[in-house]
ModelCIF file with pLDDT and N, C-alpha, C, O atoms, coordinates in Angstrom:
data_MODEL
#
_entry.id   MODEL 
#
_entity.id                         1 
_entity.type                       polymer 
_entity.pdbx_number_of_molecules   1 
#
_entity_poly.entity_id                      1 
_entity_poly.type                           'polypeptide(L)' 
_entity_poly.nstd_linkage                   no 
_entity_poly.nstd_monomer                   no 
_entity_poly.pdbx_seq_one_letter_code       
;(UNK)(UNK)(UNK)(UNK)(UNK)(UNK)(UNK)(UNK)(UNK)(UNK)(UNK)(UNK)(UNK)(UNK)(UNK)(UNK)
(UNK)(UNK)(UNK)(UNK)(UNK)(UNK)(UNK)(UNK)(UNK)(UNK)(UNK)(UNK)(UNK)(UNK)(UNK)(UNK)
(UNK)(UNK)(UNK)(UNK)(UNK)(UNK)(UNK)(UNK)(UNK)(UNK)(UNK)(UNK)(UNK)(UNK)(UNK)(UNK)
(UNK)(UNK)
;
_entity_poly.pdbx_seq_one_letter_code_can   XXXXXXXXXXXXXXXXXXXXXXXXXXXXXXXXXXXXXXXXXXXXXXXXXX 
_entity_poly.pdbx_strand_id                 A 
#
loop_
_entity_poly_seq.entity_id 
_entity_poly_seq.num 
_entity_poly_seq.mon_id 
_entity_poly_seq.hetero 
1 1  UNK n 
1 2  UNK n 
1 3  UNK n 
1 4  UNK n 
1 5  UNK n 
1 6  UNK n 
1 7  UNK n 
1 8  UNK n 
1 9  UNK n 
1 10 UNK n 
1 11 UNK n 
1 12 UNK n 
1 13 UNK n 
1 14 UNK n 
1 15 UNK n 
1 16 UNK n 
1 17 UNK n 
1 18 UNK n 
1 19 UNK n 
1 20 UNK n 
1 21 UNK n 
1 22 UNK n 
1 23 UNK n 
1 24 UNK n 
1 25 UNK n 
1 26 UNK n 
1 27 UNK n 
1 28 UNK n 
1 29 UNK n 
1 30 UNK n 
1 31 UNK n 
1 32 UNK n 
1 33 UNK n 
1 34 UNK n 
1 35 UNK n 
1 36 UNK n 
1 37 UNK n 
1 38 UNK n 
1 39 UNK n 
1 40 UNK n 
1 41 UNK n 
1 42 UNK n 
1 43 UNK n 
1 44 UNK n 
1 45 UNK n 
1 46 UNK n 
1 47 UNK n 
1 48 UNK n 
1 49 UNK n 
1 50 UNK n 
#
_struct_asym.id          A 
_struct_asym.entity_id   1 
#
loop_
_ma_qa_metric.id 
_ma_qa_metric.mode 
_ma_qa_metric.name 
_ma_qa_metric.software_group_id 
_ma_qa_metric.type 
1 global pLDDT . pLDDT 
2 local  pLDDT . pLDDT 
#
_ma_qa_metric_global.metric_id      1 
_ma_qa_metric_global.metric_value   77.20 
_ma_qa_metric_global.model_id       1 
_ma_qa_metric_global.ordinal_id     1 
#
loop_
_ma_qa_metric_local.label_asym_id 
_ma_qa_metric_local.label_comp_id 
_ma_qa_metric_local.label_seq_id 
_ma_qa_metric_local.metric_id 
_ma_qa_metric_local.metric_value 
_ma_qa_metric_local.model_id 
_ma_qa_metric_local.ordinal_id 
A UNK 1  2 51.00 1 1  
A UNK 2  2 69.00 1 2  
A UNK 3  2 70.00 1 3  
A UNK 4  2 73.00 1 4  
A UNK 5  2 71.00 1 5  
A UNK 6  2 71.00 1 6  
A UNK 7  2 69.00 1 7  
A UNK 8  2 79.00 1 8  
A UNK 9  2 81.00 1 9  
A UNK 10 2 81.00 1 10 
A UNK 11 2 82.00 1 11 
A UNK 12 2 82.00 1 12 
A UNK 13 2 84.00 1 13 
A UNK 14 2 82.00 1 14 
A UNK 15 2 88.00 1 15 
A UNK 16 2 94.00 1 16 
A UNK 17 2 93.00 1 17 
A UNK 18 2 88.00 1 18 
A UNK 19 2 91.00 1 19 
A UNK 20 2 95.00 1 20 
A UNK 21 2 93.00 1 21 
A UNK 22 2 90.00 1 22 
A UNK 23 2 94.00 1 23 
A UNK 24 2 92.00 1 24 
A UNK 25 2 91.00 1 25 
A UNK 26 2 92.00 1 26 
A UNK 27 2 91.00 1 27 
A UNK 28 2 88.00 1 28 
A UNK 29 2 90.00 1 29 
A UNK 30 2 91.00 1 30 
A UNK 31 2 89.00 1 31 
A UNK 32 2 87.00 1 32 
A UNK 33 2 89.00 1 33 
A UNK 34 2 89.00 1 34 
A UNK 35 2 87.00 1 35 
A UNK 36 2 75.00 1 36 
A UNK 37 2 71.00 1 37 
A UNK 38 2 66.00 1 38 
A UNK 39 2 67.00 1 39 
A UNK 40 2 66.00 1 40 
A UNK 41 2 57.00 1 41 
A UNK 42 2 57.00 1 42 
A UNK 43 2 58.00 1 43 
A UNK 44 2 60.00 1 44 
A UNK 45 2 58.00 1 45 
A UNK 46 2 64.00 1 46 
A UNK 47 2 59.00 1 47 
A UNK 48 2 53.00 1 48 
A UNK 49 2 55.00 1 49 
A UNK 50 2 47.00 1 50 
#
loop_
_atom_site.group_PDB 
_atom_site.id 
_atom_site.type_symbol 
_atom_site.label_atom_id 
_atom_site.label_alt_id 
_atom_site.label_comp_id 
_atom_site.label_asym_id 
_atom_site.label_entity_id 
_atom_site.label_seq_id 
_atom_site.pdbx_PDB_ins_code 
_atom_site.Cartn_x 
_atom_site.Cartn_y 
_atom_site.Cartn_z 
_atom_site.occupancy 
_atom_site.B_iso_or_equiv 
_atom_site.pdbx_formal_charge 
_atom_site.auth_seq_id 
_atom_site.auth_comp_id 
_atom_site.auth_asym_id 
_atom_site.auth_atom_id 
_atom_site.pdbx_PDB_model_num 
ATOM 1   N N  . UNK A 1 1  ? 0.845   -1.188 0.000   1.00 51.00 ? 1  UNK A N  1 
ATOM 2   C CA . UNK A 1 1  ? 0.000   0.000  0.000   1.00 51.00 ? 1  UNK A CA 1 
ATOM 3   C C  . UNK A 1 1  ? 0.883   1.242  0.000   1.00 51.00 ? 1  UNK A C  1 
ATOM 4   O O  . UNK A 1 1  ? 1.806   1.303  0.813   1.00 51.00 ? 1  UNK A O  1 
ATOM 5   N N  . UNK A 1 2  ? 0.660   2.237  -0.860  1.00 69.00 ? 2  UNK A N  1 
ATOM 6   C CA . UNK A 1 2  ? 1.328   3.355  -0.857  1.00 69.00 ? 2  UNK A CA 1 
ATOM 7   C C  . UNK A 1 2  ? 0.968   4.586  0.153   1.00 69.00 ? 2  UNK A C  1 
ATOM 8   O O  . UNK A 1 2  ? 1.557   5.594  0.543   1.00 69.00 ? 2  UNK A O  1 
ATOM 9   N N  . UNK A 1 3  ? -0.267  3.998  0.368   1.00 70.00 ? 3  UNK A N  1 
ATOM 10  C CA . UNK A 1 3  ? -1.012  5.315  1.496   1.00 70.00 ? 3  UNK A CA 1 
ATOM 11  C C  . UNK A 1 3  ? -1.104  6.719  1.115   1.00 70.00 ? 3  UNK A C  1 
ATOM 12  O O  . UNK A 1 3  ? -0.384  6.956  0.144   1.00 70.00 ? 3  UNK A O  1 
ATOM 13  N N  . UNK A 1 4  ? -1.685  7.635  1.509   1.00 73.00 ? 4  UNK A N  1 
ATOM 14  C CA . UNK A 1 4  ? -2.967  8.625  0.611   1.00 73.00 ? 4  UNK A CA 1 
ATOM 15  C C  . UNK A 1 4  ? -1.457  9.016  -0.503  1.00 73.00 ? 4  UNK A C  1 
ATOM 16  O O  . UNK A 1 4  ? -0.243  8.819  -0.452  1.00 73.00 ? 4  UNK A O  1 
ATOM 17  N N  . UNK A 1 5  ? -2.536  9.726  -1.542  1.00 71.00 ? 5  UNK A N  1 
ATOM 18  C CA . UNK A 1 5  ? -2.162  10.982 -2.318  1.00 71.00 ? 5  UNK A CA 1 
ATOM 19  C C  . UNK A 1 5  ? -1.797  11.810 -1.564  1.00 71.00 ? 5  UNK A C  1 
ATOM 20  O O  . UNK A 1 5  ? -2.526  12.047 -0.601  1.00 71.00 ? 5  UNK A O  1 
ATOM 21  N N  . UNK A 1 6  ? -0.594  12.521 -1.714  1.00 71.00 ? 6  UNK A N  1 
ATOM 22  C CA . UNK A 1 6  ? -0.048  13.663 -0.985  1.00 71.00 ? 6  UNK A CA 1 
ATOM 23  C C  . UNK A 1 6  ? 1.116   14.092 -1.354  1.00 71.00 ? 6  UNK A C  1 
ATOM 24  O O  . UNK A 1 6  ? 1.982   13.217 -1.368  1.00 71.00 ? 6  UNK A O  1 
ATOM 25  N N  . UNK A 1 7  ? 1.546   15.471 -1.757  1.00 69.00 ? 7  UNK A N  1 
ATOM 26  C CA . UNK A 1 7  ? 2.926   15.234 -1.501  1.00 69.00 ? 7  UNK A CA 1 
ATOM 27  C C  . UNK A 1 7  ? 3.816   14.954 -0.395  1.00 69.00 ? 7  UNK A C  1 
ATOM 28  O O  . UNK A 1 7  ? 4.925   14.424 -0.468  1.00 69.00 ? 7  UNK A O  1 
ATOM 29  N N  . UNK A 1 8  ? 3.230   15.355 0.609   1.00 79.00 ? 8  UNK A N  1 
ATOM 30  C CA . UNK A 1 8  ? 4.312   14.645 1.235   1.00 79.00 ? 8  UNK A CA 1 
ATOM 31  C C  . UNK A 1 8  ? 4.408   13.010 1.745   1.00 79.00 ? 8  UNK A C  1 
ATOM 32  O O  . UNK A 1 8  ? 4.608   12.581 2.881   1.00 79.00 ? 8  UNK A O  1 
ATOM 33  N N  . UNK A 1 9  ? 4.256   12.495 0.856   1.00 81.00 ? 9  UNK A N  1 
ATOM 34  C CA . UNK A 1 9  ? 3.871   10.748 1.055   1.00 81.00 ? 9  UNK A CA 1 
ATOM 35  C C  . UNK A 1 9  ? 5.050   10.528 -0.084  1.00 81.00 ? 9  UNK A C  1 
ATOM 36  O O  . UNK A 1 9  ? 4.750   10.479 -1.276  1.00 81.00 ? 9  UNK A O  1 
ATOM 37  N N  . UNK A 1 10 ? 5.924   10.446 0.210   1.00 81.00 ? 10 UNK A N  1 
ATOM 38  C CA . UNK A 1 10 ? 7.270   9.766  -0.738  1.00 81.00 ? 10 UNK A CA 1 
ATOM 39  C C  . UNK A 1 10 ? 6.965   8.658  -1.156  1.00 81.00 ? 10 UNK A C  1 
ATOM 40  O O  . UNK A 1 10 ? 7.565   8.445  -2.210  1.00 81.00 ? 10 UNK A O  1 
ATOM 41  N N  . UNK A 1 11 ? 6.083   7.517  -0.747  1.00 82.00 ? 11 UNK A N  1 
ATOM 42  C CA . UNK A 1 11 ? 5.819   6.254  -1.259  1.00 82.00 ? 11 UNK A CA 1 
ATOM 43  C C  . UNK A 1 11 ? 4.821   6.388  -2.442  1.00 82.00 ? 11 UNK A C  1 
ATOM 44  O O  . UNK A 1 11 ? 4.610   5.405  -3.153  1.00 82.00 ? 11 UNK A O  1 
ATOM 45  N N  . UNK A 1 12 ? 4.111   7.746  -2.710  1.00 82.00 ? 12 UNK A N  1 
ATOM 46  C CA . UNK A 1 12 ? 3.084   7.257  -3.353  1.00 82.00 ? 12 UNK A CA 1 
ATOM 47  C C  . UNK A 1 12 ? 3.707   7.535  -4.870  1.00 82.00 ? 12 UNK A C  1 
ATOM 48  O O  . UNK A 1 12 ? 4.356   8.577  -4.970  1.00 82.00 ? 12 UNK A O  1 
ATOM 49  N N  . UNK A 1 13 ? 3.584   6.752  -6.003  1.00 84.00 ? 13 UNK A N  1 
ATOM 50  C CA . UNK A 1 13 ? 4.253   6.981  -7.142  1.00 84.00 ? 13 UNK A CA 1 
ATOM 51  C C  . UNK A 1 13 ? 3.093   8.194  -8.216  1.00 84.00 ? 13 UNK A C  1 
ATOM 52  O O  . UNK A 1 13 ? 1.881   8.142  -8.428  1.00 84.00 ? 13 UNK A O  1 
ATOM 53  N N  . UNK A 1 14 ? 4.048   9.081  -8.633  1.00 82.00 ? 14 UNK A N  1 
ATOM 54  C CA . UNK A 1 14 ? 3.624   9.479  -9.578  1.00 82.00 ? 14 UNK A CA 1 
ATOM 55  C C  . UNK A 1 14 ? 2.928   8.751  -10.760 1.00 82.00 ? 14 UNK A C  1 
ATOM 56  O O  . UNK A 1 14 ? 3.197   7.557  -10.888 1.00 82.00 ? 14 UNK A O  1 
ATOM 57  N N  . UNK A 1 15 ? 1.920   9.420  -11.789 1.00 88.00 ? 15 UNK A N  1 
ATOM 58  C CA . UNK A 1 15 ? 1.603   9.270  -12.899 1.00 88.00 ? 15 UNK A CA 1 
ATOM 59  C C  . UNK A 1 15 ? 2.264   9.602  -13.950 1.00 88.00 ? 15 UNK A C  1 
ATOM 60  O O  . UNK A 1 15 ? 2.026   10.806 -13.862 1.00 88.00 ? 15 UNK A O  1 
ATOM 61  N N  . UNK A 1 16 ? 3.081   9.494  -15.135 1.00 94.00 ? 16 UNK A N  1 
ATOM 62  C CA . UNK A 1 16 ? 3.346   10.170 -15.784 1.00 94.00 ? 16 UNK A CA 1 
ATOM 63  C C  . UNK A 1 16 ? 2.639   11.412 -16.498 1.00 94.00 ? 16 UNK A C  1 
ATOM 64  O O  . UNK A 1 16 ? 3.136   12.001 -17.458 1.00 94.00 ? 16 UNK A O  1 
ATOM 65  N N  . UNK A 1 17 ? 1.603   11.687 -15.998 1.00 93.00 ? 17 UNK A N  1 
ATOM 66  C CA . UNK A 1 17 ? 1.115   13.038 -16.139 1.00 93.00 ? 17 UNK A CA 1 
ATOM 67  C C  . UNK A 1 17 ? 1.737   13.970 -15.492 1.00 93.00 ? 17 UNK A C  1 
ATOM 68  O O  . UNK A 1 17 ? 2.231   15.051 -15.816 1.00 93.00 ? 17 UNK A O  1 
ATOM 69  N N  . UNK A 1 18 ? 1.584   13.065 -13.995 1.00 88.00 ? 18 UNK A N  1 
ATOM 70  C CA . UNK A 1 18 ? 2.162   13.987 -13.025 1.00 88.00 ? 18 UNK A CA 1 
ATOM 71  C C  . UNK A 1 18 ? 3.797   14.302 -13.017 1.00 88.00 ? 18 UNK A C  1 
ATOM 72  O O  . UNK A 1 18 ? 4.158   15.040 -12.101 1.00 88.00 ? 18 UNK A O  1 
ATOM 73  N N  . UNK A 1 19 ? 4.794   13.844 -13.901 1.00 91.00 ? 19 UNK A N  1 
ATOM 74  C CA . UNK A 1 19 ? 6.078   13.671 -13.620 1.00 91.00 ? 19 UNK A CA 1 
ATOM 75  C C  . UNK A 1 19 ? 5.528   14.812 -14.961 1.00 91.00 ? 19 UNK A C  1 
ATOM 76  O O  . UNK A 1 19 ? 5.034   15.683 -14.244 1.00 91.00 ? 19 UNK A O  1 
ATOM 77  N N  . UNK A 1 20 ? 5.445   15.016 -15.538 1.00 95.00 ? 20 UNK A N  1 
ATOM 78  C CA . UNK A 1 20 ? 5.203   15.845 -16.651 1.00 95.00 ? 20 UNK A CA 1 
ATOM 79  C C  . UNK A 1 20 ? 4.730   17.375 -16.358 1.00 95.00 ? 20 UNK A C  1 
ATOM 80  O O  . UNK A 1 20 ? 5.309   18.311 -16.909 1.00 95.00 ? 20 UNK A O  1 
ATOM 81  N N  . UNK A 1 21 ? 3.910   17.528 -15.678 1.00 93.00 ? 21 UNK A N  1 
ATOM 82  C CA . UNK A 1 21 ? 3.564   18.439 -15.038 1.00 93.00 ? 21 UNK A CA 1 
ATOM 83  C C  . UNK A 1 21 ? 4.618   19.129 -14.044 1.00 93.00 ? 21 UNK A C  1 
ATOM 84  O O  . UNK A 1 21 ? 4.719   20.356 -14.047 1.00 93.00 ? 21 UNK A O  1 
ATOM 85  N N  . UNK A 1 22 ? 5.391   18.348 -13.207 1.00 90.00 ? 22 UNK A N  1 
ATOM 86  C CA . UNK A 1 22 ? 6.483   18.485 -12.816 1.00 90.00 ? 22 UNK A CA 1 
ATOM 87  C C  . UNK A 1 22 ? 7.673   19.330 -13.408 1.00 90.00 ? 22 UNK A C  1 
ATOM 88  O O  . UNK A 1 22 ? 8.176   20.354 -12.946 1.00 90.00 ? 22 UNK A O  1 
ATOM 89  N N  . UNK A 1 23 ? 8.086   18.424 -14.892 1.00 94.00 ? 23 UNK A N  1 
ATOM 90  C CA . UNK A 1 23 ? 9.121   19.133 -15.083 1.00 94.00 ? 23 UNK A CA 1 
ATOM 91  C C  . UNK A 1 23 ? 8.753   20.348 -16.013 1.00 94.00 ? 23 UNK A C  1 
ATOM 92  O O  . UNK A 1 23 ? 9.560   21.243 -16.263 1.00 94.00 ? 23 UNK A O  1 
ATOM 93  N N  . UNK A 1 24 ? 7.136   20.296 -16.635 1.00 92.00 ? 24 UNK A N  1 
ATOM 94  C CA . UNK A 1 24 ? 7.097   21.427 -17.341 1.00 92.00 ? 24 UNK A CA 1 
ATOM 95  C C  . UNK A 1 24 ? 7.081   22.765 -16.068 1.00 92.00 ? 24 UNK A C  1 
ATOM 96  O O  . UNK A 1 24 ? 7.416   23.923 -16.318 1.00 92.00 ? 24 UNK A O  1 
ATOM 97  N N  . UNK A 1 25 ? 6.512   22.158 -14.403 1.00 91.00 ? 25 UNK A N  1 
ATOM 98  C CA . UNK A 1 25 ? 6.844   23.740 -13.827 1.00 91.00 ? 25 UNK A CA 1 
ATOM 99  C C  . UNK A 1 25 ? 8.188   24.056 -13.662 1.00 91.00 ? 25 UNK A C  1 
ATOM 100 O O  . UNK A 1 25 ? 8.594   25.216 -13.610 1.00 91.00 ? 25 UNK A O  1 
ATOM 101 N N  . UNK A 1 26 ? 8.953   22.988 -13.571 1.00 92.00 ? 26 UNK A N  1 
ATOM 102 C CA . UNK A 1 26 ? 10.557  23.607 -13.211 1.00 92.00 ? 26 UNK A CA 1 
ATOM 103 C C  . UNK A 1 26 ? 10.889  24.164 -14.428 1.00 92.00 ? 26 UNK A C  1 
ATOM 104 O O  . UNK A 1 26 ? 11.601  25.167 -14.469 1.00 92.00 ? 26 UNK A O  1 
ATOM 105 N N  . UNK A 1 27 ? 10.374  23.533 -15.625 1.00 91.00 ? 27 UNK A N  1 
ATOM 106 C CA . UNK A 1 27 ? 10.893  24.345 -16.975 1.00 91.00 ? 27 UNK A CA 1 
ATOM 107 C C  . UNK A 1 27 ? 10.718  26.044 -16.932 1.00 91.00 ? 27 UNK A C  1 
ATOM 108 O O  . UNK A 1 27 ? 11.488  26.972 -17.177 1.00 91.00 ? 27 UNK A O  1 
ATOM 109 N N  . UNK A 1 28 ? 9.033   25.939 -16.408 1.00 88.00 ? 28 UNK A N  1 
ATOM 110 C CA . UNK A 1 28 ? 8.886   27.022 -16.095 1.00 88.00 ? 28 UNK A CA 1 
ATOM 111 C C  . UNK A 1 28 ? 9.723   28.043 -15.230 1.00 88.00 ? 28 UNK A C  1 
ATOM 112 O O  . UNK A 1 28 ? 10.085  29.181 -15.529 1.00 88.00 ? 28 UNK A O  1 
ATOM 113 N N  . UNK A 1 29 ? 9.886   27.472 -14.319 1.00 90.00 ? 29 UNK A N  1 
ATOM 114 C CA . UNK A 1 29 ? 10.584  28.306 -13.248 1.00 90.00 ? 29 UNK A CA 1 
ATOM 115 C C  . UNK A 1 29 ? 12.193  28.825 -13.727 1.00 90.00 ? 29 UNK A C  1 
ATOM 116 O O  . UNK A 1 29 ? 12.915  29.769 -13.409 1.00 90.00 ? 29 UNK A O  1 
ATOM 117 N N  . UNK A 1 30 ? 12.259  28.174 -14.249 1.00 91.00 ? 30 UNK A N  1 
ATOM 118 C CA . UNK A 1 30 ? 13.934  28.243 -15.155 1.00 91.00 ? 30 UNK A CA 1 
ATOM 119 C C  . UNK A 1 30 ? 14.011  29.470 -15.650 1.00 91.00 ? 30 UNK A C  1 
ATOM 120 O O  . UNK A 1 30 ? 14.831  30.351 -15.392 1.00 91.00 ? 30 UNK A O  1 
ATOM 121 N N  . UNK A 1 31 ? 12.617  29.481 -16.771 1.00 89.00 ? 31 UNK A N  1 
ATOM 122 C CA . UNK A 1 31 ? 12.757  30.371 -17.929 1.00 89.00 ? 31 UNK A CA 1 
ATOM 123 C C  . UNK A 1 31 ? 12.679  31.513 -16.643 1.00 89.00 ? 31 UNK A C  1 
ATOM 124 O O  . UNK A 1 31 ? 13.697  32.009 -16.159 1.00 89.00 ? 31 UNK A O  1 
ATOM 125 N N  . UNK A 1 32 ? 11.602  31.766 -16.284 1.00 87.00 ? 32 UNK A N  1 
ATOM 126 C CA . UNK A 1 32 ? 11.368  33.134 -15.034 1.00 87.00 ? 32 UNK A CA 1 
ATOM 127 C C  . UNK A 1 32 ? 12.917  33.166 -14.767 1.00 87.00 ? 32 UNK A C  1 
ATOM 128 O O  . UNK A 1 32 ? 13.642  33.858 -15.481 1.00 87.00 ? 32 UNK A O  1 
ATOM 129 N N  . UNK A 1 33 ? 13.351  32.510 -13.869 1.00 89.00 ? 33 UNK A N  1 
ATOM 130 C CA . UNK A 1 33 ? 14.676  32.654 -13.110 1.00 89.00 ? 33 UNK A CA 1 
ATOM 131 C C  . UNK A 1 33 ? 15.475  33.449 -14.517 1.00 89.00 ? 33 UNK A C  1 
ATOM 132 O O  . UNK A 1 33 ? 15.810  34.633 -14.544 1.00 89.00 ? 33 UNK A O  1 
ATOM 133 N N  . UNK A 1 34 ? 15.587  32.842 -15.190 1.00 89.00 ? 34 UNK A N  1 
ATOM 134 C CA . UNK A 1 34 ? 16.237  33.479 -16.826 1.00 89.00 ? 34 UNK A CA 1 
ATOM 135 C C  . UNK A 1 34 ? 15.822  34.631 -16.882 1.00 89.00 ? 34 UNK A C  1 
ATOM 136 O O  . UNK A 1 34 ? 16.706  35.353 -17.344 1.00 89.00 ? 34 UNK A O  1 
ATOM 137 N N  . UNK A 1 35 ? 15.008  35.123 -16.667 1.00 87.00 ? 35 UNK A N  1 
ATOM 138 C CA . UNK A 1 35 ? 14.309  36.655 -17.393 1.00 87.00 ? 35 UNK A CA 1 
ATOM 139 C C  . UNK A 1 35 ? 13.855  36.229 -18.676 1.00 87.00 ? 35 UNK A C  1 
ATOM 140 O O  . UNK A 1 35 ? 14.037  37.022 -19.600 1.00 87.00 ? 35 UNK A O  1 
ATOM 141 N N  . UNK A 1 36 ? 13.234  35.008 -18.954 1.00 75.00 ? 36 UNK A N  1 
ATOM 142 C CA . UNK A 1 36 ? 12.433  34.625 -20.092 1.00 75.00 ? 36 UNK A CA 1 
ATOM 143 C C  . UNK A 1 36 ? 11.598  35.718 -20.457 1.00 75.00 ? 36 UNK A C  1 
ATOM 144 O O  . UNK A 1 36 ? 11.452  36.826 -19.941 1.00 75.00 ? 36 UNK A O  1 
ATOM 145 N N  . UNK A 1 37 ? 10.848  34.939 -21.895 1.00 71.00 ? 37 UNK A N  1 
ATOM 146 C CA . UNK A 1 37 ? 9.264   35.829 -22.265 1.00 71.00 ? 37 UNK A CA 1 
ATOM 147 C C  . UNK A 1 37 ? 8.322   35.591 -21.070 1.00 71.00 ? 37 UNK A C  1 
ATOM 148 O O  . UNK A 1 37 ? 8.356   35.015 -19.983 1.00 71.00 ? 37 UNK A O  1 
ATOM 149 N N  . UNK A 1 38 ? 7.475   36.311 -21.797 1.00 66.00 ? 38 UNK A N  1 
ATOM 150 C CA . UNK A 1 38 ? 5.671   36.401 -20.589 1.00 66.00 ? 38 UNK A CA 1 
ATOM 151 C C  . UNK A 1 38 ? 5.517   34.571 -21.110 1.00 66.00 ? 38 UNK A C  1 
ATOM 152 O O  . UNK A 1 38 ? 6.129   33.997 -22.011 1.00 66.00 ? 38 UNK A O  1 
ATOM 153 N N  . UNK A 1 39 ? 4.660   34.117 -20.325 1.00 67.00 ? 39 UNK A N  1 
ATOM 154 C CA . UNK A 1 39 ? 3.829   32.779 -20.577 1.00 67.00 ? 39 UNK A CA 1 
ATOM 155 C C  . UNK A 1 39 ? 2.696   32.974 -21.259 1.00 67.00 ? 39 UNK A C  1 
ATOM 156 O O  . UNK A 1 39 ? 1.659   33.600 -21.038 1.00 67.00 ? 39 UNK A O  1 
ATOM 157 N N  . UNK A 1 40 ? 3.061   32.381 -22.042 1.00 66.00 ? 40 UNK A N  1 
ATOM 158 C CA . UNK A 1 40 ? 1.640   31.779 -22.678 1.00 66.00 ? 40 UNK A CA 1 
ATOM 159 C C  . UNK A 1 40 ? 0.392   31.822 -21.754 1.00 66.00 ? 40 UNK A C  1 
ATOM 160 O O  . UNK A 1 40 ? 0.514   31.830 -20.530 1.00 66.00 ? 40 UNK A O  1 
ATOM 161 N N  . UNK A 1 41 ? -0.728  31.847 -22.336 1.00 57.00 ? 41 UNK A N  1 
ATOM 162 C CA . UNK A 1 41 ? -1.654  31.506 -21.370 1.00 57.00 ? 41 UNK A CA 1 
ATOM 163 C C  . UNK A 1 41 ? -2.134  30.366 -21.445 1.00 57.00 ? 41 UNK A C  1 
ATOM 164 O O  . UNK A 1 41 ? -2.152  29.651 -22.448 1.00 57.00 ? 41 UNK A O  1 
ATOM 165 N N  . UNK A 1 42 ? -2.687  30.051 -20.051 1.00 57.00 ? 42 UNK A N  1 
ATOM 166 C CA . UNK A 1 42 ? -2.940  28.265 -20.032 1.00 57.00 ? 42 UNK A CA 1 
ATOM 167 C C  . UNK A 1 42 ? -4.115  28.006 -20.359 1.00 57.00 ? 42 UNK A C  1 
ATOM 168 O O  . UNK A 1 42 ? -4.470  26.894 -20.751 1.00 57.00 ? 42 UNK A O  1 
ATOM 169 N N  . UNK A 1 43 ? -5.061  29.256 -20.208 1.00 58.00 ? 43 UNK A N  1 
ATOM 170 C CA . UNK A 1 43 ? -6.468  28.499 -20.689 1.00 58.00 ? 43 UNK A CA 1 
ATOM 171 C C  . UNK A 1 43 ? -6.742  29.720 -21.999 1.00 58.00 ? 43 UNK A C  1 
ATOM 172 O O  . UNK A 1 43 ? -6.119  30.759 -22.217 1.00 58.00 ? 43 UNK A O  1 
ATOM 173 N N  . UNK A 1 44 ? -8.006  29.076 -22.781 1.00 60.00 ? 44 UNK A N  1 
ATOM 174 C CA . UNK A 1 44 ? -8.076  30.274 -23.673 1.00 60.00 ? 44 UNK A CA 1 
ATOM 175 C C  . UNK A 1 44 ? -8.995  31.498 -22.982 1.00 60.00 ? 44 UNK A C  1 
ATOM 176 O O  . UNK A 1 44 ? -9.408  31.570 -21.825 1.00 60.00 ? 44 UNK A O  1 
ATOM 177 N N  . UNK A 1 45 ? -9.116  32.139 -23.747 1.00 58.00 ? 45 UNK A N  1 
ATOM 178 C CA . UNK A 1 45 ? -9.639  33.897 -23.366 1.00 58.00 ? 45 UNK A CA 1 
ATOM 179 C C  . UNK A 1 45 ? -10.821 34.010 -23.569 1.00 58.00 ? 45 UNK A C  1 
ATOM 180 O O  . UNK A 1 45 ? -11.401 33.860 -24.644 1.00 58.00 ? 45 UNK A O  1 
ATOM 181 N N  . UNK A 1 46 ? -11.293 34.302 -22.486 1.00 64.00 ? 46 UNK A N  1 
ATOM 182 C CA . UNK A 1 46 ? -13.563 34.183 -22.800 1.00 64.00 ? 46 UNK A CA 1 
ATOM 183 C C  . UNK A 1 46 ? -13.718 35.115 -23.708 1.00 64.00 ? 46 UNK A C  1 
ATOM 184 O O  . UNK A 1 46 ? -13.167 36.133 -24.125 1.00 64.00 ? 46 UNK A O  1 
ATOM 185 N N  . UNK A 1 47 ? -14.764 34.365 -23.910 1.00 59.00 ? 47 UNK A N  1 
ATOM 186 C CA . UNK A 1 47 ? -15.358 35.865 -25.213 1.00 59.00 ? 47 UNK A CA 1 
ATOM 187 C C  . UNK A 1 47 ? -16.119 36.723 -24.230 1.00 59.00 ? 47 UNK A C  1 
ATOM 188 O O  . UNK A 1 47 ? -16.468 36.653 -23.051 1.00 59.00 ? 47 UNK A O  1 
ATOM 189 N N  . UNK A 1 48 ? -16.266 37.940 -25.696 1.00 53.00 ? 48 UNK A N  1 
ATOM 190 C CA . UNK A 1 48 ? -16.577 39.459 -24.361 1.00 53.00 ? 48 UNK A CA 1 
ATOM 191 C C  . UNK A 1 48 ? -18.448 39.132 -24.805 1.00 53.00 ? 48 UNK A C  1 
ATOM 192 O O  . UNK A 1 48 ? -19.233 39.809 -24.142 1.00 53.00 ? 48 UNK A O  1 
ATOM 193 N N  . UNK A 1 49 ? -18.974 38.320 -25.682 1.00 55.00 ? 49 UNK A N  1 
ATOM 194 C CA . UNK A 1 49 ? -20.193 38.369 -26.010 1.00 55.00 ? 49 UNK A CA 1 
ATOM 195 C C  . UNK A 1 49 ? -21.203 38.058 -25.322 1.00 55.00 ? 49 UNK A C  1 
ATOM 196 O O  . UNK A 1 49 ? -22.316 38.578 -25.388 1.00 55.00 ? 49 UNK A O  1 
ATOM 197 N N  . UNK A 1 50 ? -20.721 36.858 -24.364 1.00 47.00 ? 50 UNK A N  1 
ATOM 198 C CA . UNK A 1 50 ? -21.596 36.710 -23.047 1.00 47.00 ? 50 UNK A CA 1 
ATOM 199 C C  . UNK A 1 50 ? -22.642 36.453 -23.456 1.00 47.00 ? 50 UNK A C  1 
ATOM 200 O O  . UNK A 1 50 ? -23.580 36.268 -22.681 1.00 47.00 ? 50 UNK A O  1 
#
């Protein structure tokens, strides 16, 4: 038994979603630390028509 979801539960194994998600935030954090571009945005942009 790996016991709950958590991070702080070292036994419980990632998904490869989740290892993915992972290194795209450190990717992230890199570029910032860099003085990268702005980010992309993660979701798209509502319309103003409502």
């Amino acid at each position: 038994m790996s016991g709950p979801h958590c991070g702080n539960n070292p036994r419980f194994e990632l998904t490869d979603a989740d290892r993915q998600a992972v290194e795209d935030f450190k990717a992230y954090l890199q570029r910032r630390a860099a003085g990268g571009p702005p980010e992309r945005e993660l979701r798209p942009a509502e319309d103003d028509e409502g």
